[in-house]
C-alpha positions in Angstrom: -141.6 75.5 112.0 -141.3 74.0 115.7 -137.7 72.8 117.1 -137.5 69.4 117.5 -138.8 68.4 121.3 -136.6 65.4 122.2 -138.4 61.8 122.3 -137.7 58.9 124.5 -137.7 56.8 121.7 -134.3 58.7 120.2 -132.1 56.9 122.1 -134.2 53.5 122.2 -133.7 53.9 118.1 -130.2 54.3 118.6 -129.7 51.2 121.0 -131.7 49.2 118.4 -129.3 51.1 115.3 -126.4 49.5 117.1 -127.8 45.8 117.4 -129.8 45.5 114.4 -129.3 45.8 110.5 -132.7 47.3 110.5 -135.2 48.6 112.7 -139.1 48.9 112.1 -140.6 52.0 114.0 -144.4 51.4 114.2 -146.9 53.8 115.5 -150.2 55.8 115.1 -150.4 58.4 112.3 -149.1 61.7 113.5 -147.1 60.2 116.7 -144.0 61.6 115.1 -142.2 58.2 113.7 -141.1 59.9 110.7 -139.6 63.3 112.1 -137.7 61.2 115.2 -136.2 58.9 112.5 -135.2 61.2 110.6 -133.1 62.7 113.7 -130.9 59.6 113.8 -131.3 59.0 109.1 -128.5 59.8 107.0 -130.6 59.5 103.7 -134.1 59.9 103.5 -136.7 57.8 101.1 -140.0 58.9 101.1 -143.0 56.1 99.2 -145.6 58.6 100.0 -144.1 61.3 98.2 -146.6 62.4 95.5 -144.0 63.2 93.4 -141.5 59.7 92.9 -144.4 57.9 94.6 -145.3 55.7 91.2 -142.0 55.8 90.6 -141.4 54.3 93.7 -143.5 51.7 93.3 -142.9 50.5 90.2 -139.2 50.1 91.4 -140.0 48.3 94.6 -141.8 45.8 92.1 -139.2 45.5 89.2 -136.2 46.2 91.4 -136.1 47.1 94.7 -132.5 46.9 95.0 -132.9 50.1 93.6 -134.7 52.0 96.5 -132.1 50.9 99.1 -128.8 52.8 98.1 -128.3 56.0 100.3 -126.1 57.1 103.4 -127.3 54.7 106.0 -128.5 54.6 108.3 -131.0 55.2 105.2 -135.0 56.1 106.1 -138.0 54.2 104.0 -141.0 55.8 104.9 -143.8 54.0 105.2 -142.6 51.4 103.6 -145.9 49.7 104.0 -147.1 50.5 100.6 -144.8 48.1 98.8 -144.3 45.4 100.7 -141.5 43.7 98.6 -139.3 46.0 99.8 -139.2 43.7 103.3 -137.2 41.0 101.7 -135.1 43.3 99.6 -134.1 45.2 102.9 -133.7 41.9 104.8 -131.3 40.3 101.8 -129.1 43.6 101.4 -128.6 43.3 105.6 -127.4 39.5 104.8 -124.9 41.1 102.3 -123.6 43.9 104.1 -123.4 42.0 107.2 -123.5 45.2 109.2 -125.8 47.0 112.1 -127.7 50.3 111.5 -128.2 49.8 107.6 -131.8 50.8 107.5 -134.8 52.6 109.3 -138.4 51.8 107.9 -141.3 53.4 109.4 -145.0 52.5 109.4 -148.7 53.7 110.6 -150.1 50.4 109.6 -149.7 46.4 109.2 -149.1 45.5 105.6 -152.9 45.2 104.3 -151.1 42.4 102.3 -148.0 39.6 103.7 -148.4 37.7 100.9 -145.2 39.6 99.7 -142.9 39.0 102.8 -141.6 35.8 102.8 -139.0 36.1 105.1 -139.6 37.3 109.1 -136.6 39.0 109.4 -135.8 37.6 112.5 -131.9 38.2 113.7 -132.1 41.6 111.1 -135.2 43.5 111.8 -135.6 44.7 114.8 -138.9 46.3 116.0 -140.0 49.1 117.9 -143.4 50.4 118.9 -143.5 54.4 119.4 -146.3 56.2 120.9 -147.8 59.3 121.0 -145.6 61.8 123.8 -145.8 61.5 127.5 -146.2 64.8 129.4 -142.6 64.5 130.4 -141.8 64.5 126.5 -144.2 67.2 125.7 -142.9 69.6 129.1 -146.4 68.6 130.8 -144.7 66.7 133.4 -141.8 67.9 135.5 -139.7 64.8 135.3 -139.0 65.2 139.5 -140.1 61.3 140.0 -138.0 58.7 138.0 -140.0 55.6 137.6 -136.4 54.0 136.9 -134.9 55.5 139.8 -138.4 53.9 141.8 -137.0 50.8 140.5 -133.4 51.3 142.0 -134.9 51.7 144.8 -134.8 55.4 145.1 -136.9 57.0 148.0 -139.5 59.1 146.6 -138.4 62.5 146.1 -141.1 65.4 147.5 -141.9 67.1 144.4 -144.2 69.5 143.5 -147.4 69.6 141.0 -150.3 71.7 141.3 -151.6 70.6 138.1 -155.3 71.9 138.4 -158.3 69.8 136.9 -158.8 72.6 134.5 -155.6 72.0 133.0 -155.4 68.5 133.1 -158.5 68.6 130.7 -156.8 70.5 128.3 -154.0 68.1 128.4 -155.9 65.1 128.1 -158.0 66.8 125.2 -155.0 68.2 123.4 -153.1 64.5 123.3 -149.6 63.4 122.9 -149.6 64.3 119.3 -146.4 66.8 118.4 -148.2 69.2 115.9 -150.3 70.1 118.5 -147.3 70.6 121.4 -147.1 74.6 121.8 -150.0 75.4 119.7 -152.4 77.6 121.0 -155.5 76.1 122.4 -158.2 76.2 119.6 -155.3 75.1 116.9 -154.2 72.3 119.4 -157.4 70.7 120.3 -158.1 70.7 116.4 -155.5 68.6 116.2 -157.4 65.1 118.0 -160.6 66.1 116.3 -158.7 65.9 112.7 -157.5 62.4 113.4 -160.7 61.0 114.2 -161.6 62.2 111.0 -158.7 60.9 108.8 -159.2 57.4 111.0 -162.8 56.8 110.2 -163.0 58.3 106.6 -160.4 56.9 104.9 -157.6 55.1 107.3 -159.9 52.3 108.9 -160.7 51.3 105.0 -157.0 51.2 103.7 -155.8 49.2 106.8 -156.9 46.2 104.8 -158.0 47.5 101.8 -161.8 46.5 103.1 -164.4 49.5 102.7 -166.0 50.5 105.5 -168.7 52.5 106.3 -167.5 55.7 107.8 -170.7 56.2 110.2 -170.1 52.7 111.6 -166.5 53.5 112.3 -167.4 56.8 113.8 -170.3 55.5 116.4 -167.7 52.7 116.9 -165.1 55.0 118.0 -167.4 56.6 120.4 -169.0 53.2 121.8 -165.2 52.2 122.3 -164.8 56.1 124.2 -168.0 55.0 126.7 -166.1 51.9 127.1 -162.5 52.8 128.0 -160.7 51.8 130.5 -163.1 48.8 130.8 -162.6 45.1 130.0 -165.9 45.6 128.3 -165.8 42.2 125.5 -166.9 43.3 122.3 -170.5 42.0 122.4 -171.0 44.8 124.8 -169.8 47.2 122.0 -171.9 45.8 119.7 -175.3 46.3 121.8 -174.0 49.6 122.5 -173.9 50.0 118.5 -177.2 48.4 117.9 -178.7 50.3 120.8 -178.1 53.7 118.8 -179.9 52.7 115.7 -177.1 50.3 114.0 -177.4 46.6 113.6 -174.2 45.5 113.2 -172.9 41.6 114.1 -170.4 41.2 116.7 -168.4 39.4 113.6 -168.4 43.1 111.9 -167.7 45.2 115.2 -164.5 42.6 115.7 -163.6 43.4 112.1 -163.5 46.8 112.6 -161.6 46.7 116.0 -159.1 44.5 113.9 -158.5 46.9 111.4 -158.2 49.6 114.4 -155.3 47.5 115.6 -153.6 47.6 112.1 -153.5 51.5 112.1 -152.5 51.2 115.9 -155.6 53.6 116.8 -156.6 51.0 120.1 -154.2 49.4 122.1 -155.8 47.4 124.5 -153.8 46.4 127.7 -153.2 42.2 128.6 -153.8 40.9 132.1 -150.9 40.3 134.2 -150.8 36.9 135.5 -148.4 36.8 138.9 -147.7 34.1 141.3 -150.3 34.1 144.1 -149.9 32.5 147.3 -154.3 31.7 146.9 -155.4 30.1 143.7 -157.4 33.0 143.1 -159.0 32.9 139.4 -157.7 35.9 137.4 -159.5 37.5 135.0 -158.1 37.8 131.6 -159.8 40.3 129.6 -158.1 42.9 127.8 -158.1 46.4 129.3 -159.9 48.9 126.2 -157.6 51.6 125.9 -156.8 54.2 123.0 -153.4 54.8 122.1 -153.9 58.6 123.2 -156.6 59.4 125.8 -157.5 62.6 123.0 -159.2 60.0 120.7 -161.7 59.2 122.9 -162.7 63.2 123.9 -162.5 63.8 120.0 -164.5 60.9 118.8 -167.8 62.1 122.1 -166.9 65.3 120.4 -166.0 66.6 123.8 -163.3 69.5 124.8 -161.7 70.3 128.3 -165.2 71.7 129.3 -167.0 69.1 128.3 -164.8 66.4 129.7 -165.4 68.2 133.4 -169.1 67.7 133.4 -168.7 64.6 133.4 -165.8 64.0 136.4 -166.5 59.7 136.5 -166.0 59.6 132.6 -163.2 62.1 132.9 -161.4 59.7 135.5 -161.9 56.6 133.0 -159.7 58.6 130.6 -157.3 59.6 132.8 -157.0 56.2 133.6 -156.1 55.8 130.3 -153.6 58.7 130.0 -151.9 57.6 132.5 -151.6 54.3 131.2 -150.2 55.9 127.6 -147.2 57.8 129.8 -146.5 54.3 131.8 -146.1 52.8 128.7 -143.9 55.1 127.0 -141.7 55.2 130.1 -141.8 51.6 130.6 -140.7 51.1 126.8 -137.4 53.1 128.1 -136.7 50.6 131.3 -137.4 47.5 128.6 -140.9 46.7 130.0 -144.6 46.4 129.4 -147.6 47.5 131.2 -150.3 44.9 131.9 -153.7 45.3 134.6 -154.7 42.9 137.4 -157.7 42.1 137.9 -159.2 38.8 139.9 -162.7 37.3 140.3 -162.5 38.8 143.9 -163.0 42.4 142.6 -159.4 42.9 143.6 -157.6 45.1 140.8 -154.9 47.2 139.9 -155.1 49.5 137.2 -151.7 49.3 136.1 -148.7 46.6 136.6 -145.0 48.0 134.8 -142.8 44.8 134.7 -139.5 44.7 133.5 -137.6 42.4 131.2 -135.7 41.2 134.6 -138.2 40.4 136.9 -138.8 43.4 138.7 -142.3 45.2 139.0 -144.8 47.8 140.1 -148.4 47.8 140.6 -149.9 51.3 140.1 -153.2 52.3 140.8 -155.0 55.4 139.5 -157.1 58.4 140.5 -158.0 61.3 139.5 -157.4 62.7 143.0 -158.6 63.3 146.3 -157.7 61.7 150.1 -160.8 59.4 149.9 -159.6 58.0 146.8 -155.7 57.4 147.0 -156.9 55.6 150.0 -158.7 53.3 148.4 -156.2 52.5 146.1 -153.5 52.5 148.6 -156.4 49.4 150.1 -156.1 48.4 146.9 -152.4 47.6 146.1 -151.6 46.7 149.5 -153.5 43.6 149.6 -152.9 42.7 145.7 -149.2 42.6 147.7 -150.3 40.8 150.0 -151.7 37.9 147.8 -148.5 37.5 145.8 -146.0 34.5 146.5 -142.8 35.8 146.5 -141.2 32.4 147.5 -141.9 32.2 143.8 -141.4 35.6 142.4 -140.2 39.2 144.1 -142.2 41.6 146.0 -143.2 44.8 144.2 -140.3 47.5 144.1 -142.8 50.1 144.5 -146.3 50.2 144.8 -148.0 53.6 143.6 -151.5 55.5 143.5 -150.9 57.9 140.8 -153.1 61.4 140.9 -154.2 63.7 138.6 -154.6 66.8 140.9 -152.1 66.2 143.9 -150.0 68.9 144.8 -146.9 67.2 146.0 -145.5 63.1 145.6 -145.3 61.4 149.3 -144.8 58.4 151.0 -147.4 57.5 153.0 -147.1 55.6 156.5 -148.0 52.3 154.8 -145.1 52.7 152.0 -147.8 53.3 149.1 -146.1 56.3 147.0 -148.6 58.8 146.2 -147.0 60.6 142.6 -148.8 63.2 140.5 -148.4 61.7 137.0 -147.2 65.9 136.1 -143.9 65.1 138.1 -142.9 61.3 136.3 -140.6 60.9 134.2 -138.7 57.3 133.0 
């Protein structure tokens, strides 16, 4: 049995435990929801159990009272599958009129809300988790703090060295926590299984709507061509029809919909800033995976593969990246949005915080050529913002795949190997 590899999300659970009567964990299958909440539970209920689980539902019908007494805080595990138990959690909080009463944990939207009649605003609080950052998984040296960036910390000179060859297997492997440690042909295994489990069964029960495993599976690797695009879903269903599928865009939307539910594609908003032009922004969401490994899985390609193929490989980089900004961006009480104008002007990544503060972040996969251009890049997006109306960046940052050391460079860009960031 592993040891338990410390998440970012343990102490954001705790800050929520402290402020809330309850808090909802969501996340992918497999992300490890149920083994961090359990860290922080002092009584464990588990719906899915085989053994109580009719049991268990029967109660949560009938009287689901019943299911809530236990130590608290007290775990309900996917708590999903009986949606009743939503109200009955938010009324008991009411009663006890207490924080850190109860943890539920999820890996889907309830395929039916017709149950929940209450929001639980003011006694549910919710938190996303994602699949682990490098820094989470010991990938990543932790030598750059993005919230020390945001301080207004100097970049410290830290080393990487993080080869190509590496940063395949890493990408490949995925955040996912069984497959932290493992050796290499267990680990990959690991991505490849979840692709399965997603389009043979999951996508189906995420609204209790049948759906045709092939579909799901060519539409998993349509969404892989298309990552770290703003391709609309039209595109995706050409790309579908195009290899021997006629599908409507109405179905392919359907299917992305119920994707969402299981929180297999998390596609990334446009960040809409104060410009000193009246430049039109493009709006599109950003296609992204929760976990860059979803997308290798589903093209049915490993760390070898993924290096033929270097322009395809930097697309899901992109996105791995993007997966580790997020995660540490959920730790400073932010979000991660792109840029993108009609100029052509872009910037892969923008973390802004709760208070005001951001950085725009650009990435590639390495080389002098390229951090150039995105230096180019971010330097006039800087440029373009008002800050009579809003602050300058705190930082702006090309972050590499394959850089050997973090540095400043003359213009003030940062140039940070994403194997040295941390939170």
């Amino acid at each position: 049995m592993h040891s338990y590899l410390p998440r970012i999300y343990d102490k954001l659970l705790k800050e929520r435990l402290e402020a809330s009567g309850a808090v909802l964990v969501e996340g992918t299958k497999w992300c490890g929801k149920t083994t961090t909440c359990t860290q922080a539970a002092k009584s464990v209920l588990y719906m899915a159990d085989p053994e109580s689980r009719e049991q268990n539902l029967i109660l949560a019908d009938a009287q689901p009272s019943a299911l809530l007494d236990g130590k608290t805080p007290r775990l309900i595990d996917e708590w999903q599958t009986a949606p009743k138990l939503w109200d009955a959690v938010r009324f008991t909080v009411d009663q006890r009129d207490d924080f850190g009463q109860f943890i539920l944990t999820g890996s889907s939207v309830p395929p039916d809300n017709s149950e929940m009649f209450h929001t639980g605003t003011g006694r549910i609080s919710r938190l996303r988790m994602r699949p682990m950052s490098l820094y989470e998984s010991g990938d990543s040296s932790g030598a750059v703090s993005l919230g020390d960036l945001f301080d207004g910390a100097k970049l410290p000179v830290a080393k990487s060295g993080t080869t190509l060859e590496r940063l395949a297997f890493l990408l490949c492997r995925g955040g996912w926590p069984k497959a932290v440690g493992q050796p290499e042909r267990i680990a990959l295994r690991q991505a490849r299984d979840y692709v399965d489990a997603v389009t043979d069964s999951d996508i189906s029960r995420a609204d209790n709507t049948q759906r045709d495993p092939h579909l799901a599976r060519r539409l998993l690797r349509s969404y892989a061509r298309m990552e770290s695009s703003q391709s609309p879903t039209a595109h995706i269903a050409a790309d579908l029809r195009g290899n021997g599928t006629t599908p409507s865009d109405k179905t392919v939307q359907s299917y992305i919909t119920a994707l969402q539910r299981i929180f297999v594609v998390e596609d990334m908003p446009a960040w809409n800033p104060n410009l000193r032009s009246k430049t039109a922004i493009r709006t599109a969401d950003t296609r992204h995976f929760v976990d860059p490994s979803i997308a290798a899985a589903a093209m049915g390609v490993g760390p070898e593969g993924a290096l033929k193929d270097l322009e395809t490989f930097g697309l899901w980089f992109e996105s791995m990246c993007v997966r580790d900004l997020r995660v540490y961006a959920d730790a400073l009480d932010g979000e991660v949005f792109h840029y993108r104008d009609k100029s052509g002007l872009k910037c892969d990544a923008v973390v802004h915080l709760r208070d005001g503060r951001y950085g725009l972040v650009e990435v590639k996969l390495g080389g002098d050529r390229l951090v150039g251009v995105g230096a180019e890049s971010l330097l006039a997006l800087a440029k373009k913002i008002d800050t009579t109306r809003m602050p300058a960046p705190s930082f702006t940052m090309v972050l590499t795949g394959t850089g050997a050391l973090s540095y400043t460079r003359p213009d003030g860009v940062m140039v940070v190997p994403l194997a040295t960031l941390k939170d």
